[in-house]
C-alpha positions as CSV (number, residue, x, y, z in Angstrom):
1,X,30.3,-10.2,6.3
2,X,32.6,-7.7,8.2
3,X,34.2,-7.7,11.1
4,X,33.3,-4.9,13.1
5,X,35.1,-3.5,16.5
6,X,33.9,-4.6,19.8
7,X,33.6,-2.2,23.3
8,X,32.0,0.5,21.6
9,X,29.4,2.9,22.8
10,X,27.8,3.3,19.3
11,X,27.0,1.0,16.7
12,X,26.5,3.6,14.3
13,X,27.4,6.9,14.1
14,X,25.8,9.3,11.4
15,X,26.7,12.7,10.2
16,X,23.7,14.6,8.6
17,X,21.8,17.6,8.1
18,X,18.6,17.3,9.6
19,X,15.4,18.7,8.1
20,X,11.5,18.3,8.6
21,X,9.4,16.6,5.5
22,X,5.5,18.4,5.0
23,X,3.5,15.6,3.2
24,X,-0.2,15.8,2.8
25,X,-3.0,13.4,4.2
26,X,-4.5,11.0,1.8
27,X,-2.1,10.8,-0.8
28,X,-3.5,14.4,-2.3
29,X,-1.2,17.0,-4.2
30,X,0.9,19.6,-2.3
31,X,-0.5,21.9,-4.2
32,X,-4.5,21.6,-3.4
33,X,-3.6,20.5,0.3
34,X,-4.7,22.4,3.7
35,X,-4.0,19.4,5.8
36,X,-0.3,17.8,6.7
37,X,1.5,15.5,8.7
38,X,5.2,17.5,9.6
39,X,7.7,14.9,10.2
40,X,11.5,15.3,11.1
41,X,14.0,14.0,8.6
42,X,17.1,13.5,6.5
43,X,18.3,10.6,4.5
44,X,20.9,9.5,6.7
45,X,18.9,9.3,9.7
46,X,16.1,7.0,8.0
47,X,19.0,4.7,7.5
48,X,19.9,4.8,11.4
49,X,16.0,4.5,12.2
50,X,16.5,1.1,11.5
51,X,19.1,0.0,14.5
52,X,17.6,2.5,16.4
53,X,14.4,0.9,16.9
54,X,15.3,-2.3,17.0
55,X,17.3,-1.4,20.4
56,X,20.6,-0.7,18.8
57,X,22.9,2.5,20.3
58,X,22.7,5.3,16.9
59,X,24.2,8.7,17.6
60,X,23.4,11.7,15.3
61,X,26.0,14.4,14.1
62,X,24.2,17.5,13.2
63,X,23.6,21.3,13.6
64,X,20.6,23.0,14.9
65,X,19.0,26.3,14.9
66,X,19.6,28.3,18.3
67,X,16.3,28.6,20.1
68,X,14.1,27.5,17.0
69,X,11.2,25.8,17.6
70,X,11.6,23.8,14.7
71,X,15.2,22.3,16.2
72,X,13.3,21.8,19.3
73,X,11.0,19.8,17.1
74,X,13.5,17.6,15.9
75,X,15.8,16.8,19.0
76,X,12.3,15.5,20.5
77,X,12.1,13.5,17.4
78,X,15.5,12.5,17.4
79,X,15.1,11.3,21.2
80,X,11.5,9.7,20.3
81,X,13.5,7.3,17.7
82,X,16.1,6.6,20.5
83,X,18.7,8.1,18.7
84,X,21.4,10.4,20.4
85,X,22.6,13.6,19.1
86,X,25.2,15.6,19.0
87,X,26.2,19.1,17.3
88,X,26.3,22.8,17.7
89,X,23.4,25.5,17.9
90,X,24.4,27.7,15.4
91,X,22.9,31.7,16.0
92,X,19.9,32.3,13.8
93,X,21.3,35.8,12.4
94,X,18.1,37.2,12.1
95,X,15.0,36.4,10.0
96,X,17.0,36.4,7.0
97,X,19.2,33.6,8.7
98,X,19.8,29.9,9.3
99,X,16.8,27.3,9.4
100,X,16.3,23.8,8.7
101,X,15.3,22.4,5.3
102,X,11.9,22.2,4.1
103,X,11.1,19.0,2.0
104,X,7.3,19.4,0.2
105,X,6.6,16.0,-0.5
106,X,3.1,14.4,-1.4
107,X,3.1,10.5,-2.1
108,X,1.0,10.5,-5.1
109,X,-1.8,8.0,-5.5
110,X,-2.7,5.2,-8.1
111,X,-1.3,6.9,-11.5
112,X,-0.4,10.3,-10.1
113,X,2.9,10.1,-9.1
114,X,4.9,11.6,-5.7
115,X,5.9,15.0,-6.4
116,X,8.9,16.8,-4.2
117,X,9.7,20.3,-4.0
118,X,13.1,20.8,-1.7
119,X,13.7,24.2,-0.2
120,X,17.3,24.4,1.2
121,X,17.8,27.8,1.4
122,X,19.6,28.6,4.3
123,X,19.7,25.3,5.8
124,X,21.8,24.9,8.8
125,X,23.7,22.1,7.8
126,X,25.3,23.3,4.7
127,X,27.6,24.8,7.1
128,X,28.9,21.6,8.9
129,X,32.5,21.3,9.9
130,X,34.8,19.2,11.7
131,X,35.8,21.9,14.2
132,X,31.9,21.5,15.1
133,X,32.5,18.2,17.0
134,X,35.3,16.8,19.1
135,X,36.2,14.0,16.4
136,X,38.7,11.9,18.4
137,X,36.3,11.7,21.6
138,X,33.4,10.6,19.4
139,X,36.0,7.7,17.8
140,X,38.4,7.3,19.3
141,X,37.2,7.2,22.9
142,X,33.5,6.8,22.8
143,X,34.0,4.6,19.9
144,X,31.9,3.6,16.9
145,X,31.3,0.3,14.6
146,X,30.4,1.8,11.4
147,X,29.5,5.5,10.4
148,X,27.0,6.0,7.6
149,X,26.8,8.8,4.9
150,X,25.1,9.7,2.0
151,X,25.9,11.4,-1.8
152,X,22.7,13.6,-0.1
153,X,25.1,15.4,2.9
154,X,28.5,14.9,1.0
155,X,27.5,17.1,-2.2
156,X,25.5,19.5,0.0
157,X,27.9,22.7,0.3
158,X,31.5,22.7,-0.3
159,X,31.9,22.5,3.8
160,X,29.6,19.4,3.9
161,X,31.7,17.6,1.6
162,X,34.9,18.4,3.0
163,X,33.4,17.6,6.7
164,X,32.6,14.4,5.7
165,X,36.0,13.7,3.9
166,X,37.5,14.5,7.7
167,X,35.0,12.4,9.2
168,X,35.6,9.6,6.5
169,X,39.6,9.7,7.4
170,X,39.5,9.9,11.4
171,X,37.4,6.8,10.8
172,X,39.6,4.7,9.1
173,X,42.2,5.6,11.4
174,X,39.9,4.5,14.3
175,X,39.0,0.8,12.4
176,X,35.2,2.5,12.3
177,X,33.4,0.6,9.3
178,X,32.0,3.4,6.6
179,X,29.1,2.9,4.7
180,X,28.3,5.1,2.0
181,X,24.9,5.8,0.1
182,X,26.0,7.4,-3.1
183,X,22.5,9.0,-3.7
184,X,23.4,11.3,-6.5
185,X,21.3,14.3,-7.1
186,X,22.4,16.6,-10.0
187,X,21.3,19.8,-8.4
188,X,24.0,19.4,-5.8
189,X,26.9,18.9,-8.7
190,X,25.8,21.3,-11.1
191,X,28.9,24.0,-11.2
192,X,30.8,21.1,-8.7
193,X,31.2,18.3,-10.9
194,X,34.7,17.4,-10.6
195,X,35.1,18.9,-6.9
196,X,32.5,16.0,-6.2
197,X,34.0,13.7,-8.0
198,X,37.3,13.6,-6.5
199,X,35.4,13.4,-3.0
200,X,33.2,11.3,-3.4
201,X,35.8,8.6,-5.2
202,X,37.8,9.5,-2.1
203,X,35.3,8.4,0.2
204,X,34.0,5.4,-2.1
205,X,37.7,3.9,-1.8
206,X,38.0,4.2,2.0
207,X,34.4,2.9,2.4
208,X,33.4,-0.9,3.8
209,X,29.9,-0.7,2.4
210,X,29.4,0.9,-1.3
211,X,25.1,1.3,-2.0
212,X,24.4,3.1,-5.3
213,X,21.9,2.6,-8.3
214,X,22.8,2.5,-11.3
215,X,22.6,6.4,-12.3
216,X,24.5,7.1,-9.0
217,X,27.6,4.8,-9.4
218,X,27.6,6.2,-13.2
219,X,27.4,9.8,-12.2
220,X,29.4,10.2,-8.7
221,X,32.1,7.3,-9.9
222,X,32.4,7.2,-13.5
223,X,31.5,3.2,-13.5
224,X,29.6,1.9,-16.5
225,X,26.3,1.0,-15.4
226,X,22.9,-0.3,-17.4
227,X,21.2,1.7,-19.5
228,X,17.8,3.0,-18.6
229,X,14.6,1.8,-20.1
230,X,14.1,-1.0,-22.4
231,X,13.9,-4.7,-20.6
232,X,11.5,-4.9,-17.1
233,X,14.1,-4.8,-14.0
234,X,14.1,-7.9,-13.4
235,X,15.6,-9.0,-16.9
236,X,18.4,-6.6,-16.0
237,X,20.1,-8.1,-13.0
238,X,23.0,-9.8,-15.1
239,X,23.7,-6.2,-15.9
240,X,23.8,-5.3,-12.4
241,X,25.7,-8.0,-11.3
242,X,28.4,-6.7,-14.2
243,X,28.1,-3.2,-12.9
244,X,28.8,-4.0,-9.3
245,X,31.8,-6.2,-10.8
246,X,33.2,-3.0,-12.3
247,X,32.6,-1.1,-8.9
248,X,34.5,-3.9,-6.6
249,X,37.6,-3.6,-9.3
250,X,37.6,0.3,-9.3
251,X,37.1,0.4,-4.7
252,X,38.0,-3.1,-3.9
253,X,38.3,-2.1,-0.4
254,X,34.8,-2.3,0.1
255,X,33.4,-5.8,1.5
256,X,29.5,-5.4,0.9
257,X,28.3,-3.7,-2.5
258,X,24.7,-3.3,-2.9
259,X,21.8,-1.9,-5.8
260,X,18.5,-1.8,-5.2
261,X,15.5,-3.1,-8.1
262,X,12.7,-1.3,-8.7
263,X,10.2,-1.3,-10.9
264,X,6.6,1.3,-10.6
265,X,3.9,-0.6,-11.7
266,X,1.6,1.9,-9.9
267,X,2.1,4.4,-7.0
268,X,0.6,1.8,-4.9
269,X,2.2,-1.5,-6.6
270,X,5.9,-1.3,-7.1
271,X,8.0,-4.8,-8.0
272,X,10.7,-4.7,-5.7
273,X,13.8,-6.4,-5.1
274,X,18.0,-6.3,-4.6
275,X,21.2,-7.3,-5.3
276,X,24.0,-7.4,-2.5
277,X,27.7,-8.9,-3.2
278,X,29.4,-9.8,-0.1
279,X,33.1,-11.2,-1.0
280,X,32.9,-13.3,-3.3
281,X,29.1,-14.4,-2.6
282,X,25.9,-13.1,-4.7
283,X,22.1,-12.7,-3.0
284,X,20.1,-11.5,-5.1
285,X,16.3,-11.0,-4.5
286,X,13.9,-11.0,-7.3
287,X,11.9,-8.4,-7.6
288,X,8.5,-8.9,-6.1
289,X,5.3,-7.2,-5.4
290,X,5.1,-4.6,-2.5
291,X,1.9,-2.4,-1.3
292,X,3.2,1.4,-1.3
293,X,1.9,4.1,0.8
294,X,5.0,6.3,0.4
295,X,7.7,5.3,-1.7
296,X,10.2,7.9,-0.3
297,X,12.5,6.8,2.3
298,X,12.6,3.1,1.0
299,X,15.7,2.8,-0.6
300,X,17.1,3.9,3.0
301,X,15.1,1.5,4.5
302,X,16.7,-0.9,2.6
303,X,20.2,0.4,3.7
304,X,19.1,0.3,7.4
305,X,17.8,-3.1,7.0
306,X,21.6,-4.0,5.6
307,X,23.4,-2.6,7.9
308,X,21.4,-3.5,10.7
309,X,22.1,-7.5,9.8
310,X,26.2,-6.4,9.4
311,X,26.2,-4.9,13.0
312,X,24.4,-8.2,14.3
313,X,26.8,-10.3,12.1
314,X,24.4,-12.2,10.1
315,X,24.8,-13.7,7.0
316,X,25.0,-11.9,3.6
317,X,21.8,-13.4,2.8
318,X,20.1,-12.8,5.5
319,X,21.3,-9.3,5.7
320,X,20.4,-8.9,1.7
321,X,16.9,-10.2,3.1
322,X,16.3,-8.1,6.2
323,X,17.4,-5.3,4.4
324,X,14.6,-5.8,1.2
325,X,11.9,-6.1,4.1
326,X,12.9,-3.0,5.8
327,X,12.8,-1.2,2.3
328,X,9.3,-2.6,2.0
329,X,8.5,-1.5,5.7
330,X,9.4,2.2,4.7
331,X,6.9,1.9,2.1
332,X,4.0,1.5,4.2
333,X,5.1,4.7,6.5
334,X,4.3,7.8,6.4
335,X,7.6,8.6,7.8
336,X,9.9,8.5,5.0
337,X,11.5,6.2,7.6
338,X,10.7,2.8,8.9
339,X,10.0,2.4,12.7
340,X,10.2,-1.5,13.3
341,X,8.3,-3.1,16.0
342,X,10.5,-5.8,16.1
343,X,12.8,-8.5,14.2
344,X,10.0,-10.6,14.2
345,X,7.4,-8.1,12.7
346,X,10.5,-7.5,9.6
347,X,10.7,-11.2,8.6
348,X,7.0,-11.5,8.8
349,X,7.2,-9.1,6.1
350,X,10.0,-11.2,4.2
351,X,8.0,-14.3,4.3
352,X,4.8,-12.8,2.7
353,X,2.4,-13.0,6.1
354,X,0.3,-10.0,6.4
355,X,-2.1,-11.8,8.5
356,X,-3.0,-10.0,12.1
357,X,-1.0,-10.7,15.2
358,X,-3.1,-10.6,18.3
């Protein structure tokens, strides 16, 4: 699908802002809860989960809170996924200071859908810059094969955005692959609209591997997408297939565009599927029938899943494949990240067999 560089220590590098995610037990509302599970988290990272547990070298660019013991918490969790990490510990400045981003997020249960509260203020990573990281050590000595980023840590402050524009462009110079998770959120771009814009196309055209839904490449790229409602999902993938057609003539430097299909029958029972163009070639995966525990993180999953096949140079359909099972992995986590056992345990997935292995 792509051809990546060889002789490097990473095969993915990911700048982020890492947070931790509160979600309560049993699928009850945040609201009415006294019991939770506190996980460590950010989109970006749930993508590199992925490669990082399936053996795969995943190095993390991020800021942390000096002497908090929530950063503690995270670099433990960031070495328990087998992830590296690098990035400055910023001064707390008081109470009134830095911290890491809360994310409230129950999973919701039959017809009582997930609920999410984010609270941001003063996050830590809002304040990312390239000056925080020695840039030309980390690629163009240390080396990486592809960097991954998301429309979540892009649109996050103005210094975010322009962090990842420098970290976008010392990439390209290096022959690093990008990948690029548009994940639009409109509370990021309210007031920033055509700052974000002009970044975010920026990025899109220097990136190798484009991931959006419909709303996101509509609202961070201005391409004509489907509209919402109406036909199931699966009755739209013509449309989709015509959308990603409009992305590869607006970025055609990309060489892997991908959407993801999904349709809620319940909290529990979503239809689930993909689309993923790679050169000229078309894998598309009718949606199908997945159990959900927690929906959130599966769209990364899917992304991991992707990219994971690229850096092991499958096939676009097998990548389109792996990719739709790690999605559905996610889904069955608490973590709003999948943590693979093994290749073996993802294709089981795939193939439909849920039956025990002993």
């Amino acid at each position: 699908m792509i051809d990546l560089k060889s002789d490097c220590k990473y095969a993915m590098v990911i700048p982020t802002s890492m947070g931790t995610r509160l979600t309560p037990l049993n699928g009850q509302p945040f609201h009415c809860s006294d019991n939770f599970v506190l996980t460590a988290s950010s989109a970006e990272s749930n993508v590199g989960s992925v490669s990082s547990y399936l053996g795969l070298p995943v190095k993390i660019l991020t800021s942390f809170v000096k002497g908090s013991p929530v950063s503690r918490f995270i670099k433990d969790n960031l070495a328990g996924r087998h992830m590296d990490y690098e990035g400055p510990d910023i001064e707390q400045g008081g109470p009134w200071g830095y911290r890491h981003q809360i994310n409230m997020a129950d999973s919701g249960t039959g017809s009582r859908g997930p609920r999410v509260w984010n609270d941001r203020a003063g996050e830590v990573g809002r304040d990312l810059k390239a000056d925080d990281f020695d840039l030309e050590r980390i690629f163009g000595e240390e080396g990486a094969q592809i960097v991954h980023m998301s429309g979540l840590i892009a649109a996050l402050s103005p210094d975010s955005t322009q962090f990842c524009l420098d970290v976008a462009r010392l990439a390209k110079k290096y022959d690093t692959k990008i990948s690029f998770d548009l994940n639009h959120r409109a509370t990021f771009w309210k007031g920033r609209e055509q700052e974000l814009s002009d970044a975010f196309k920026e990025i899109g055209s220097l990136a190798d591997v484009l991931v959006g839904n419909e709303e996101d490449f509509q609202l961070c790229l201005g391409v004509e997408g489907p509209e919402a409602g109406g036909e199931d999902i699966g009755g739209k993938i013509g449309s989709f297939k015509e959308m990603i057609d409009r992305v590869k003539q607006q970025f055609p430097n990309a060489s892997v565009y991908a959407t993801t299909l999904r349709e809620v029958v319940s909290v529990n029972l979503h239809e689930w599927g993909g689309i993923v163009a790679d050169g000229g070639d078309w894998h598309v995966i009718e949606p199908r029938e997945i159990g959900v525990l927690d929906r959130i993180g599966g769209g990364d999953g899917f992304v991991g899943g992707l990219l994971y096949g690229i850096l092991k140079g499958w096939d676009g359909e097998e990548c389109a494949q792996f990719g739709w099972a790690t999605g559905a992995l996610a889904a069955t986590q608490l973590t709003d990240y999948g943590q693979p056992a093994d290749e073996e345990q993802v294709w089981s997935i795939w193939e439909g067999n849920a039956r025990v292995q002993r």
